[in-house]
PDB file as gemmi writes it, atoms N, CA and C in Angstrom:
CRYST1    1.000    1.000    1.000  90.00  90.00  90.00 P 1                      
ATOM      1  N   UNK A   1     236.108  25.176 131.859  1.00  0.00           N  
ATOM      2  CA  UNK A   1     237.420  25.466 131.317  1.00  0.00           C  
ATOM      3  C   UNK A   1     238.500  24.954 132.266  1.00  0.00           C  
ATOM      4  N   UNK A   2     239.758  24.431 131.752  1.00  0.00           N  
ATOM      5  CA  UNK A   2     240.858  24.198 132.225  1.00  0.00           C  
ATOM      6  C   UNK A   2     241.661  25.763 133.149  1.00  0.00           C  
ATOM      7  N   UNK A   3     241.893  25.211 134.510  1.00  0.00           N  
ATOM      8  CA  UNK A   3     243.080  26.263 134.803  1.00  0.00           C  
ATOM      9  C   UNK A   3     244.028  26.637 133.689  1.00  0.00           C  
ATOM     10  N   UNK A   4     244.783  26.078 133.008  1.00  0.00           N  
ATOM     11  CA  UNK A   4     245.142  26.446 132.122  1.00  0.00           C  
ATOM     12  C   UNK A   4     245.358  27.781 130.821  1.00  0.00           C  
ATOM     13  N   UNK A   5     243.486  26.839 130.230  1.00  0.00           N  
ATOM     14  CA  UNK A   5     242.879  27.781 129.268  1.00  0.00           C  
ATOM     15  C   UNK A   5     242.413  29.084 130.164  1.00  0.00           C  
ATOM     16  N   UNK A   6     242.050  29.188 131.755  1.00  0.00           N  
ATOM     17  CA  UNK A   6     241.590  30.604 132.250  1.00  0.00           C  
ATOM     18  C   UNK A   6     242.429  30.966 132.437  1.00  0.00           C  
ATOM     19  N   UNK A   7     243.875  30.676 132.977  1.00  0.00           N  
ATOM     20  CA  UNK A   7     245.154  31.919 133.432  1.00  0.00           C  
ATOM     21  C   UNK A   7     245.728  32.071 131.949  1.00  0.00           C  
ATOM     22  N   UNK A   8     245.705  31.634 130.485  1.00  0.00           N  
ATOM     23  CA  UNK A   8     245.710  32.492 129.610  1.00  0.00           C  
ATOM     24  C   UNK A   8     245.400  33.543 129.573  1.00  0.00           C  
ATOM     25  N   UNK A   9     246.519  34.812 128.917  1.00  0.00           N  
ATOM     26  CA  UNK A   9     245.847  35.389 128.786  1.00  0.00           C  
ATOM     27  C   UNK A   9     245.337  36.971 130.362  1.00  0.00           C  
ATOM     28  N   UNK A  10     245.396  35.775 130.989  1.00  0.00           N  
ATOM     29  CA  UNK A  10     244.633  36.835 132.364  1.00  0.00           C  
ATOM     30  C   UNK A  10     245.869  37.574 133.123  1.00  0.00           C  
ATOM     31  N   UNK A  11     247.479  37.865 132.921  1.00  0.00           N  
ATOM     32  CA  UNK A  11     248.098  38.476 133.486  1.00  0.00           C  
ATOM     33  C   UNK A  11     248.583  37.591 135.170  1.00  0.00           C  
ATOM     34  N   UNK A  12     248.378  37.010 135.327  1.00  0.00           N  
ATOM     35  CA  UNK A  12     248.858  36.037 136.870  1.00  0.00           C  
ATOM     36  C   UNK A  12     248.896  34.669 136.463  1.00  0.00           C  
ATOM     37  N   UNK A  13     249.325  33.999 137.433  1.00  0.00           N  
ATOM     38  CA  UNK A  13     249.841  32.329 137.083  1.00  0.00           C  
ATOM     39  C   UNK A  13     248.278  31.746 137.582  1.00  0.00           C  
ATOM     40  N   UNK A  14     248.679  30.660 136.905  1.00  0.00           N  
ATOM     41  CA  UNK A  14     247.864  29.395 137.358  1.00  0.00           C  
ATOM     42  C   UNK A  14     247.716  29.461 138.656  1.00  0.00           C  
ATOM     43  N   UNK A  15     248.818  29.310 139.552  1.00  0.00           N  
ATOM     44  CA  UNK A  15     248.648  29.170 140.888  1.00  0.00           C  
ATOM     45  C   UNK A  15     247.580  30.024 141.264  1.00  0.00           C  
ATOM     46  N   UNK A  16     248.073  31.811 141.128  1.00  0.00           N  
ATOM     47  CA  UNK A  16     246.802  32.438 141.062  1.00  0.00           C  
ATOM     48  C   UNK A  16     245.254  32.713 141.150  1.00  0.00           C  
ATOM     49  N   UNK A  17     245.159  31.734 139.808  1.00  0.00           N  
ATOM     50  CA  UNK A  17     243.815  31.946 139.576  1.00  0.00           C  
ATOM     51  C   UNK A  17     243.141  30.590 139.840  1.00  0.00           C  
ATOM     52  N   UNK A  18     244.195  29.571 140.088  1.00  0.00           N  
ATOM     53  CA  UNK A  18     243.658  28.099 140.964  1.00  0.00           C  
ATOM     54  C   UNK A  18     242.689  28.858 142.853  1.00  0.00           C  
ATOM     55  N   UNK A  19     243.801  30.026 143.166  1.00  0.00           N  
ATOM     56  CA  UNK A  19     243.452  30.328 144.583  1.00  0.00           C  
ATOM     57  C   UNK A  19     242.319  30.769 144.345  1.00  0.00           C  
ATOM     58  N   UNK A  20     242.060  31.601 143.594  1.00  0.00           N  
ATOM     59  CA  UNK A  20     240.810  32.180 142.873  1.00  0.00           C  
ATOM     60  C   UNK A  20     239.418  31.417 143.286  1.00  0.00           C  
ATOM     61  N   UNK A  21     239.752  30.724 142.050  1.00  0.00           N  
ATOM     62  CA  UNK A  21     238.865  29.349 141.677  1.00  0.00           C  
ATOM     63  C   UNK A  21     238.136  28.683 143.086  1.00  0.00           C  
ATOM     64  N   UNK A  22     239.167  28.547 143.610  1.00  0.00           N  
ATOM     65  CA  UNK A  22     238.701  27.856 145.280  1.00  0.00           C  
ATOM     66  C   UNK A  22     237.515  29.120 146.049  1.00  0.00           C  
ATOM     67  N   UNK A  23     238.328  29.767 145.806  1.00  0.00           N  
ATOM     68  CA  UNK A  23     237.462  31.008 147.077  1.00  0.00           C  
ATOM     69  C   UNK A  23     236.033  30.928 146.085  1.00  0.00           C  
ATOM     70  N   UNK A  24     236.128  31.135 144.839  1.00  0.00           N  
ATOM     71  CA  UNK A  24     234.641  31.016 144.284  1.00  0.00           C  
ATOM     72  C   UNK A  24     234.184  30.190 144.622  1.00  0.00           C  
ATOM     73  N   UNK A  25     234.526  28.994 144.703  1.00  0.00           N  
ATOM     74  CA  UNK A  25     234.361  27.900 145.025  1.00  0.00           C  
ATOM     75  C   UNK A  25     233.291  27.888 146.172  1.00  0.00           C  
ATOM     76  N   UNK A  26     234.244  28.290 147.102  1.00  0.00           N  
ATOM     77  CA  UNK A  26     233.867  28.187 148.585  1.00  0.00           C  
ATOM     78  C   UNK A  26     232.381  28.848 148.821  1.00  0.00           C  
ATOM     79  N   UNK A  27     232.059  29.787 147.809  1.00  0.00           N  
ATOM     80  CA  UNK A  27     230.987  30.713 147.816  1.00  0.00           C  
ATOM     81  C   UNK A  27     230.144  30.164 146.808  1.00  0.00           C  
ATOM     82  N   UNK A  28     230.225  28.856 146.115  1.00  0.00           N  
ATOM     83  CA  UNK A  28     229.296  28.396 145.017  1.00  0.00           C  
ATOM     84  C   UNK A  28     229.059  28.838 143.670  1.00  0.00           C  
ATOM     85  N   UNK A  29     229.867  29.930 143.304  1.00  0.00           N  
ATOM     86  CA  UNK A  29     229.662  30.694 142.322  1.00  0.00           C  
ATOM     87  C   UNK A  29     230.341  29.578 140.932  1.00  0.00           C  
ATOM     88  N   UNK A  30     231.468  29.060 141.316  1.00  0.00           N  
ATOM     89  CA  UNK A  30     231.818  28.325 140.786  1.00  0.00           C  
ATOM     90  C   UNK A  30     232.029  26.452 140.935  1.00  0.00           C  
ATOM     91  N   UNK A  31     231.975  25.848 140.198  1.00  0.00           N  
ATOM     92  CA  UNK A  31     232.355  24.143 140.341  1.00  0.00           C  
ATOM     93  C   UNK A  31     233.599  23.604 139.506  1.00  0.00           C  
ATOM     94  N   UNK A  32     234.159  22.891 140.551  1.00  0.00           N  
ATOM     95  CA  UNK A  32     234.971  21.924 139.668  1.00  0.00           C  
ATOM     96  C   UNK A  32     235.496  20.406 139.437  1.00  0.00           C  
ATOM     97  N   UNK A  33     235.528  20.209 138.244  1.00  0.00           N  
ATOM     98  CA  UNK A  33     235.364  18.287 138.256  1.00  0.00           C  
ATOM     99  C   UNK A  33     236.854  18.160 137.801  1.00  0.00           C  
ATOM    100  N   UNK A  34     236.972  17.286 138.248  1.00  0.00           N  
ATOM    101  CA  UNK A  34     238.311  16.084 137.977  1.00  0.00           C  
ATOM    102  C   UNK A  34     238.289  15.506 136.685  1.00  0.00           C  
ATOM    103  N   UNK A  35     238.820  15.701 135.919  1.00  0.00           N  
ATOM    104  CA  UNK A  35     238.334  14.947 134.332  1.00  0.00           C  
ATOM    105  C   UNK A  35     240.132  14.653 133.834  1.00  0.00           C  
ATOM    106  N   UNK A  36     240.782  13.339 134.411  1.00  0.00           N  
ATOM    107  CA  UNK A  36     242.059  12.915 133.966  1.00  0.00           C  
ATOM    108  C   UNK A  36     243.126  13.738 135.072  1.00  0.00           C  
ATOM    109  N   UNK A  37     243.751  14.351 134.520  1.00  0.00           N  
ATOM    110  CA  UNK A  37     245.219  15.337 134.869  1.00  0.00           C  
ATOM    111  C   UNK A  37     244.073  16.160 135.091  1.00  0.00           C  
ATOM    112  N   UNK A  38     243.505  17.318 134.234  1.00  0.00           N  
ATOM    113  CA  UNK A  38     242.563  18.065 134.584  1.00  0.00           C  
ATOM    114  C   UNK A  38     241.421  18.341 135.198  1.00  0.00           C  
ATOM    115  N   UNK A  39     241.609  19.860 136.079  1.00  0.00           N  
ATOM    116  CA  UNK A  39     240.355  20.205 136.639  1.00  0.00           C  
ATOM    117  C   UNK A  39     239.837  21.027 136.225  1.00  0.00           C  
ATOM    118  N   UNK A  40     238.542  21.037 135.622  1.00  0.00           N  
ATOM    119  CA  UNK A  40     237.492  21.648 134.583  1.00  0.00           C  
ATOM    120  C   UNK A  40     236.481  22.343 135.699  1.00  0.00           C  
ATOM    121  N   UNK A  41     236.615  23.398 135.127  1.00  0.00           N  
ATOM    122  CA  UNK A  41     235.784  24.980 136.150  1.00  0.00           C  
ATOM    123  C   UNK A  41     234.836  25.092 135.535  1.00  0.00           C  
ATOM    124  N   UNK A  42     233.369  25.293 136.041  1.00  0.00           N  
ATOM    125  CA  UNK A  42     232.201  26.189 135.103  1.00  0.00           C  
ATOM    126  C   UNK A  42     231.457  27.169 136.626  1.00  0.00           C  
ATOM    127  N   UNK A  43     230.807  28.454 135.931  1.00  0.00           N  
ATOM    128  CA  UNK A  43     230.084  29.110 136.474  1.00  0.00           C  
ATOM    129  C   UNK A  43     228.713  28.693 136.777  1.00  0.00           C  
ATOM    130  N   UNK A  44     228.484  28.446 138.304  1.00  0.00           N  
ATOM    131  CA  UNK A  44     227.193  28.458 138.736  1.00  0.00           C  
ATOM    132  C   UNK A  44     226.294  29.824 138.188  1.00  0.00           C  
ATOM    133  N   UNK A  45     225.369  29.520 137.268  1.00  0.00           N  
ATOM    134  CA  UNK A  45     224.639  31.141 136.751  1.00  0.00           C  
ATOM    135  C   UNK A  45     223.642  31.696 138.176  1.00  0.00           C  
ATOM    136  N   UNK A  46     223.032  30.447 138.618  1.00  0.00           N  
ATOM    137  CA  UNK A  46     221.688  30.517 139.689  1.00  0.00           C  
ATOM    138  C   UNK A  46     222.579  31.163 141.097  1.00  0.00           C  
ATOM    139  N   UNK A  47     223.831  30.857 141.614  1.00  0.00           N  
ATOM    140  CA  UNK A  47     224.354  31.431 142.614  1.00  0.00           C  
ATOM    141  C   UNK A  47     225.064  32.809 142.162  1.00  0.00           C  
ATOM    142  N   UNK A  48     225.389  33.075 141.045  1.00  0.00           N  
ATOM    143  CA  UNK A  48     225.867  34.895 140.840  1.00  0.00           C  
ATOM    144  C   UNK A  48     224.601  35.438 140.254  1.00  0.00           C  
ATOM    145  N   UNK A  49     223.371  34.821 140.542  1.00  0.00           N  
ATOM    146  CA  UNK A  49     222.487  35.854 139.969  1.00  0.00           C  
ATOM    147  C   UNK A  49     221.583  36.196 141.723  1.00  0.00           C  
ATOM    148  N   UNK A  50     221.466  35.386 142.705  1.00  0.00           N  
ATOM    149  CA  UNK A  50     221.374  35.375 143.954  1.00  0.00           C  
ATOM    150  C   UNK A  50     222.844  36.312 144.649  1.00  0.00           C  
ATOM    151  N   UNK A  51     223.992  36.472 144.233  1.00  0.00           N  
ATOM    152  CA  UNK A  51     224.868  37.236 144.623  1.00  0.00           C  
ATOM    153  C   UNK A  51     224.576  38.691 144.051  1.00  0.00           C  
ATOM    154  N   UNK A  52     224.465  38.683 142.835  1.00  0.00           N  
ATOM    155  CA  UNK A  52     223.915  39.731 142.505  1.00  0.00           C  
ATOM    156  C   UNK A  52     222.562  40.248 143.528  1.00  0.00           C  
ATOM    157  N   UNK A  53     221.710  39.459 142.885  1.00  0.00           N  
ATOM    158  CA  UNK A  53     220.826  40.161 143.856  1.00  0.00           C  
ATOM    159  C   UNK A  53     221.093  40.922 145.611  1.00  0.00           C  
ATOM    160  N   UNK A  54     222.092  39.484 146.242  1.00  0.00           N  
ATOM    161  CA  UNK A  54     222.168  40.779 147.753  1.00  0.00           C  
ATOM    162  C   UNK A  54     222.766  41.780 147.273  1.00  0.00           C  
ATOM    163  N   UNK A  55     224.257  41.750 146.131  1.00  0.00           N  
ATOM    164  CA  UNK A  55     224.420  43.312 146.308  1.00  0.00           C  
ATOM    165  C   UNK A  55     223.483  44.482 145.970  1.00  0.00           C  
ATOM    166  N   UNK A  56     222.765  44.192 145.263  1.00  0.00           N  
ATOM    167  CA  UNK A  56     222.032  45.442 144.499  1.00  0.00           C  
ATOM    168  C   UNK A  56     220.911  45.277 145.894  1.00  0.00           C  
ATOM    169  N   UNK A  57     220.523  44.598 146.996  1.00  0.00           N  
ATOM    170  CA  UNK A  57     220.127  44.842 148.430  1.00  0.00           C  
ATOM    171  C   UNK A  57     221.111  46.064 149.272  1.00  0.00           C  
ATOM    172  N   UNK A  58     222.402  45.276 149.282  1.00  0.00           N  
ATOM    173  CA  UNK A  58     223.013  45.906 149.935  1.00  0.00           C  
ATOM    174  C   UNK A  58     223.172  47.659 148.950  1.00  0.00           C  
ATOM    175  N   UNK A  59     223.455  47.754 147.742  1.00  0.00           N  
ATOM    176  CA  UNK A  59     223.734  48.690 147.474  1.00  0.00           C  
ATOM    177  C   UNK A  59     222.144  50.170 147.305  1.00  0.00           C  
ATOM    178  N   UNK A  60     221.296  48.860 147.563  1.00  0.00           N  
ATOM    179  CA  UNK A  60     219.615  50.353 147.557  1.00  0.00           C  
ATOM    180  C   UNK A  60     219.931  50.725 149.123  1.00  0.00           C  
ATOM    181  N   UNK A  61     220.511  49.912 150.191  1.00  0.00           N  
ATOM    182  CA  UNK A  61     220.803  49.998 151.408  1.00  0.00           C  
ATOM    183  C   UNK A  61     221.655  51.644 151.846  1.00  0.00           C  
ATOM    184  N   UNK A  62     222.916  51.332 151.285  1.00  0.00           N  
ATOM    185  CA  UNK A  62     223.815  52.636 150.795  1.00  0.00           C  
ATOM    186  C   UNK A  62     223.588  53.789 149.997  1.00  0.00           C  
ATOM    187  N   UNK A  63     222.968  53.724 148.981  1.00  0.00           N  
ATOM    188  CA  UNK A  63     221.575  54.665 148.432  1.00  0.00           C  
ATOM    189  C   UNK A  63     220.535  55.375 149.431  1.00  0.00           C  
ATOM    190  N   UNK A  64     219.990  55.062 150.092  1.00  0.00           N  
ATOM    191  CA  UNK A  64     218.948  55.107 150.989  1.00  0.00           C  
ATOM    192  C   UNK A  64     219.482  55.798 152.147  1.00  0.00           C  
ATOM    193  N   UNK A  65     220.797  55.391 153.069  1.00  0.00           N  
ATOM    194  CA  UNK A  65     221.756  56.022 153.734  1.00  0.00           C  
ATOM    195  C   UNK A  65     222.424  56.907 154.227  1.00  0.00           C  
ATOM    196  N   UNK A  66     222.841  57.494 152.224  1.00  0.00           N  
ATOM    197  CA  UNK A  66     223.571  58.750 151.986  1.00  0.00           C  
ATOM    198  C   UNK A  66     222.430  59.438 151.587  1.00  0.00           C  
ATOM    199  N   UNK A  67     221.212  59.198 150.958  1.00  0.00           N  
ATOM    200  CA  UNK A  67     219.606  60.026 150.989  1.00  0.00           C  
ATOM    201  C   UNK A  67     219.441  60.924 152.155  1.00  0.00           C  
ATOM    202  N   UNK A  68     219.424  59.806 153.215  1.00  0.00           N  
ATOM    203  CA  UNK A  68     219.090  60.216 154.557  1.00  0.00           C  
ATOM    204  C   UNK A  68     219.778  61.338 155.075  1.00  0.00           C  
ATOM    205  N   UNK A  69     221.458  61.064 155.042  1.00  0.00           N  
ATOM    206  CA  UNK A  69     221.972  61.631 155.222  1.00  0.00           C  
ATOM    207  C   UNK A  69     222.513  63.425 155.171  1.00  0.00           C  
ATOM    208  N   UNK A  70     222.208  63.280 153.597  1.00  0.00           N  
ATOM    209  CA  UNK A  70     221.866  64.079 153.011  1.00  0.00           C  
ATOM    210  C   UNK A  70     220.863  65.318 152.495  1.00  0.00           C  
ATOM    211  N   UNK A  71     219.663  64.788 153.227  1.00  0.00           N  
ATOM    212  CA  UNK A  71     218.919  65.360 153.612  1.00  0.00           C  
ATOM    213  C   UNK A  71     218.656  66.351 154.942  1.00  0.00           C  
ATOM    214  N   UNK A  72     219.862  65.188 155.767  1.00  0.00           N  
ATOM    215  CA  UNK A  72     219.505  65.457 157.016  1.00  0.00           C  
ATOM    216  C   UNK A  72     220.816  66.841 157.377  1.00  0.00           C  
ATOM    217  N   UNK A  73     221.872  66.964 156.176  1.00  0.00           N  
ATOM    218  CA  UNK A  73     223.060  67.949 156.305  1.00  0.00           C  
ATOM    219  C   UNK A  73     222.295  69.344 155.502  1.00  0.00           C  
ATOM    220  N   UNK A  74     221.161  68.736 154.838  1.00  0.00           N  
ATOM    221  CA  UNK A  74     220.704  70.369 154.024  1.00  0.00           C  
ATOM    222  C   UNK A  74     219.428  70.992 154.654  1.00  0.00           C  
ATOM    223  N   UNK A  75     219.104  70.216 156.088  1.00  0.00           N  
ATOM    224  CA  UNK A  75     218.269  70.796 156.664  1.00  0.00           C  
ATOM    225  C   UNK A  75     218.194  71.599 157.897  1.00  0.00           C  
ATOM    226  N   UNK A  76     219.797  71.122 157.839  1.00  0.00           N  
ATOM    227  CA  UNK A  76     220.604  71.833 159.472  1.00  0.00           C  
ATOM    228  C   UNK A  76     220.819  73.055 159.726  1.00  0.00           C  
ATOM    229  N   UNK A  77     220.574  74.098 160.225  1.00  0.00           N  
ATOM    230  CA  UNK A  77     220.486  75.876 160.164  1.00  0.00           C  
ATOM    231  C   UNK A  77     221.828  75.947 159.440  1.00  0.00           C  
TER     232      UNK A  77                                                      
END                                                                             
């Protein structure tokens, strides 16, 4: 999709969601090609499904944590 067609719609400017775009960028989640005047965005699926995955790492991590934790406050005299 065109910057354009994505800051439709989405409440912030182009500029915005161009800064956006980059930082995804920077992290692979997203790509973008040069096609004329326009730069055309698509979602990497294989890098937000690997992002996904660390969080749901990181988040059994934080699960596991407050377990501990929790265990360890209902066992205290």
């Amino acid at each position: 999709m065109s910057i354009t067609r994505l800051a439709a719609g989405a409440g912030i400017t182009r500029q915005a969601v161009t800064k956006h775009l980059h930082v995804l960028a920077d992290a692979g989640l997203v790509s973008g090609v040069r096609r004329g005047r326009e730069q055309l965005w698509e979602l990497n699926p294989q890098q937000l499904q690997e992002a996904r995955r660390c969080l749901d790492a990181i988040s059994r991590q934080w699960d596991d944590a407050l377990d501990r934790l929790q265990a360890s406050l209902e066992n205290e005299p």
